[in-house]
C-alpha positions as CSV (number, residue, x, y, z in Angstrom):
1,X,143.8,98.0,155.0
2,X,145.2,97.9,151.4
3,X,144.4,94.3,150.7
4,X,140.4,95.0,151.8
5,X,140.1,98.2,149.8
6,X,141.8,96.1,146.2
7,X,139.0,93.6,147.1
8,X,136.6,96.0,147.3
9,X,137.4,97.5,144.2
10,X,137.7,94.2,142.2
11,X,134.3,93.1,143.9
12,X,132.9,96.4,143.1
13,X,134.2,95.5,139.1
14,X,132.7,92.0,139.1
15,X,129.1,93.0,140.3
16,X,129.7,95.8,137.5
17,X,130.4,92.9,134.9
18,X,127.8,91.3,136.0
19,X,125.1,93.8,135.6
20,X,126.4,94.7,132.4
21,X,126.0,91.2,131.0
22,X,122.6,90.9,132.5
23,X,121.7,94.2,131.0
24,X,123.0,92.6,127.6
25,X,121.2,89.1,128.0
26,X,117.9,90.9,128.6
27,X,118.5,93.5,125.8
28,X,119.5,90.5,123.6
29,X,116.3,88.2,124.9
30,X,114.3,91.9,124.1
31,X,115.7,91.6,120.6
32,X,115.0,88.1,119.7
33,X,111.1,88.5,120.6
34,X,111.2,91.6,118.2
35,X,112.6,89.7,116.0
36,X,109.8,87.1,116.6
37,X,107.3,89.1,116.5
38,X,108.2,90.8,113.6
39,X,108.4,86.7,111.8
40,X,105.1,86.6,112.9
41,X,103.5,89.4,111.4
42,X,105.4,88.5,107.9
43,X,103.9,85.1,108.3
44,X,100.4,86.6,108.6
45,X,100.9,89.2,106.4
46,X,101.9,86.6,103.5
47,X,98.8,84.4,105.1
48,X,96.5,87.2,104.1
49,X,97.9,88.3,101.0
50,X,97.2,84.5,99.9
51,X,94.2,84.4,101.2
52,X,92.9,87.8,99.2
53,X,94.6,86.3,96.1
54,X,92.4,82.8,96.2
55,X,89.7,85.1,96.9
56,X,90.0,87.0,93.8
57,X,90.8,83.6,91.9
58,X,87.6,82.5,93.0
59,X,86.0,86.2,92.0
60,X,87.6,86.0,88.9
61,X,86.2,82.1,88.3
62,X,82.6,83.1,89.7
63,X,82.2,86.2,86.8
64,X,83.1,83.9,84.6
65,X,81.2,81.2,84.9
66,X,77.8,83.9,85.4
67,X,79.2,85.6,81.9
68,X,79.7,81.8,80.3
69,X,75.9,81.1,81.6
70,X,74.6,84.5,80.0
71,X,76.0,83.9,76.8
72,X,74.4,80.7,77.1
73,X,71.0,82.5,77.9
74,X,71.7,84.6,74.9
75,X,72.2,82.0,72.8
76,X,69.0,79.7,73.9
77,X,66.9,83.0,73.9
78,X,68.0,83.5,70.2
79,X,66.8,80.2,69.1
80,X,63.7,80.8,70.8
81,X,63.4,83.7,68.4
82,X,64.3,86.3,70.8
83,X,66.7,88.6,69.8
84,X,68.0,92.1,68.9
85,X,65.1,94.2,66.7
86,X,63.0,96.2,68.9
87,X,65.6,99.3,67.8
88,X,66.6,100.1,71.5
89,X,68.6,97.5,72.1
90,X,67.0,95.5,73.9
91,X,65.5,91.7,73.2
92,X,62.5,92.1,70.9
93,X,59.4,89.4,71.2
94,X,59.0,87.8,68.2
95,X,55.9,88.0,66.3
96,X,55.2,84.5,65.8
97,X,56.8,82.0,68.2
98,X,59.6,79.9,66.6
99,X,60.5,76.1,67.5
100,X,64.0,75.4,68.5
């Protein structure tokens, strides 16, 4: 009766062991798809914040560009004889027409 009741017990120890280390694989497993997942999200965080940075590149390129082109309007109207005078600021008509 001694013999079966050690067995038992070291049985009863082994399943234990073996529980536990299943309990730790899937608690490890749980970790690495945090860990995953929380890749992931950097990866598409740093995605975006690229993605908003070419965007205000290309903001940035566009306002230029539309400020180049008015000075260029402000320079053509100027030749046409339009230009500062009417005293509010504004583009005054001028009062013959000049040729470029």
């Amino acid at each position: 009766v001694g013999h079966e009741a050690v067995a038992r017990e070291v049985l009863a120890r082994e399943q234990e062991r073996t529980q536990a280390a299943a309990r730790e694989a899937a608690l490890r497993n749980a970790l690495l798809e945090v860990q995953a997942t929380m890749l992931e999200v950097q990866a598409t965080t740093a995605e975006m914040a690229a993605e908003h940075q070419a965007d205000r590149v290309q903001c940035r390129r566009e306002l230029w560009a539309g400020a180049r082109a008015a000075a260029r309007s402000v320079v053509v109207l100027q030749r046409l004889g339009w230009g500062p005078g009417n005293g509010r600021g504004g583009l005054a008509l001028p009062k013959e027409p000049q040729a470029p």
